[in-house]
C-alpha positions as CSV (number, residue, x, y, z in Angstrom):
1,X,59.5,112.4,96.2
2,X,62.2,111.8,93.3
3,X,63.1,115.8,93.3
4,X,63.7,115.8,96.7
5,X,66.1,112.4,95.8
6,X,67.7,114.6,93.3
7,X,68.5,117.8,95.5
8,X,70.5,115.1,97.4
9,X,71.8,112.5,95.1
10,X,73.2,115.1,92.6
11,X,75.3,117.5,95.0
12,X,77.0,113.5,96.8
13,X,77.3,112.5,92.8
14,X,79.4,115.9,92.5
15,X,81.7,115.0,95.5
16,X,82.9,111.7,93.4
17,X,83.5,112.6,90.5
18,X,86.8,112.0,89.2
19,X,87.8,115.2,89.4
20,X,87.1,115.6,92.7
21,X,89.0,112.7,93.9
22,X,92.2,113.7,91.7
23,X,93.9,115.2,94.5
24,X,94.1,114.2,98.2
25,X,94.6,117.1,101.1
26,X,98.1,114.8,101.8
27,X,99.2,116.3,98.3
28,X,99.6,119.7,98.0
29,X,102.8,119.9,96.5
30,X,103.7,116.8,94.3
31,X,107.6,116.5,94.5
32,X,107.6,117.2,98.6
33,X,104.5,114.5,98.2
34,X,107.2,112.4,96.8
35,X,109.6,113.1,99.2
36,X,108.1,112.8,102.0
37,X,104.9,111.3,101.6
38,X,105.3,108.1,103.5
39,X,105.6,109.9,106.8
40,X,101.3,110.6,106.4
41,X,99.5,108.1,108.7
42,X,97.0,108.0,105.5
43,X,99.7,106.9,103.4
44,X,101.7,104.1,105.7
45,X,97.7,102.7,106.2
46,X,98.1,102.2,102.2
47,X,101.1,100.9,102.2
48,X,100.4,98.4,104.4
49,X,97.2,97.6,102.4
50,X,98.9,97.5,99.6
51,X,101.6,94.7,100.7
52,X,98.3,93.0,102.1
53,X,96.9,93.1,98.7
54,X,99.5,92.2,96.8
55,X,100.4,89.5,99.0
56,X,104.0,91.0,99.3
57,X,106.4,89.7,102.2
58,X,109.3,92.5,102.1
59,X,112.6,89.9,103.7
60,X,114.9,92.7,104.9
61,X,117.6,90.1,105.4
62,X,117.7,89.6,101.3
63,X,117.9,93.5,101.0
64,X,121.5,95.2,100.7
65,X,121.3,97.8,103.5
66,X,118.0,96.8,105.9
67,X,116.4,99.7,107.2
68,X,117.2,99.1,110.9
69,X,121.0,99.1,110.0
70,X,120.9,102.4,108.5
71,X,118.5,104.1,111.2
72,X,115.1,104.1,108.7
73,X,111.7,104.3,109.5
74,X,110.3,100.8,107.6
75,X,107.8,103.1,105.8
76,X,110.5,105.9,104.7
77,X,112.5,102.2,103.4
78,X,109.9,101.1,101.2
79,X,109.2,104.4,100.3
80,X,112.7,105.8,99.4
81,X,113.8,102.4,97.8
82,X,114.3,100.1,94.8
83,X,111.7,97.4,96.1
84,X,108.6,100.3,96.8
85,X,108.9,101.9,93.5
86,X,105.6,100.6,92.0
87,X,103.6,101.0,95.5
88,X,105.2,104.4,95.3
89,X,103.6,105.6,91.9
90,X,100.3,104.0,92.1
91,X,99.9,106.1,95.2
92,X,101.5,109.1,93.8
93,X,98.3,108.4,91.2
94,X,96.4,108.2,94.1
95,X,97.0,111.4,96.2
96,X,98.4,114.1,93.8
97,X,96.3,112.8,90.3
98,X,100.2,111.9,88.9
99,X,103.1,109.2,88.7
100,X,105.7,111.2,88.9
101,X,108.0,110.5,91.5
102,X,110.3,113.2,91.9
């Protein structure tokens, strides 16, 4: 009974290593990642969750240029900008294994 346990535990244990979870299919290339990351269905679903979690209400009225004025997605605003910088490299982390936003 515990080998058969073990010819399944050990190959699921595999799949989550850290290694394994470096790197997201959204990431191939880092800097296009970077880019253009926030048009991924994947990736808007975390930013959303991330506002959620960190309980953040983004006012577009106190920003300079609100997104709808210059024709922007809401996700490619955040994204792009000043005020989705930290969201940005903790899902850089996240999907390509770095923080570098290019």
């Amino acid at each position: 009974m515990i080998k058969r346990i073990h010819y399944y535990l050990i190959p699921m244990l595999l799949c989550l290593s850290p290694a394994a979870l470096q790197a997201q299919p959204e990431c191939e290339d880092s800097v296009e990642f970077a880019k253009n990351g926030w048009q991924s269905k994947a990736v808007q679903s975390d930013i959303d969750d991330y506002l959620r979690d960190h309980r953040m209400k983004v006012n577009w009225q106190q920003e300079p240029i609100p997104p709808d004025q210059i024709g922007r997605d809401y996700y490619e605003w955040l994204w792009s900008g000043k005020i989705g910088a930290k969201m940005k490299q903790e899902l850089m982390q996240r999907y390509c294994g770095n923080s570098e936003a290019a």
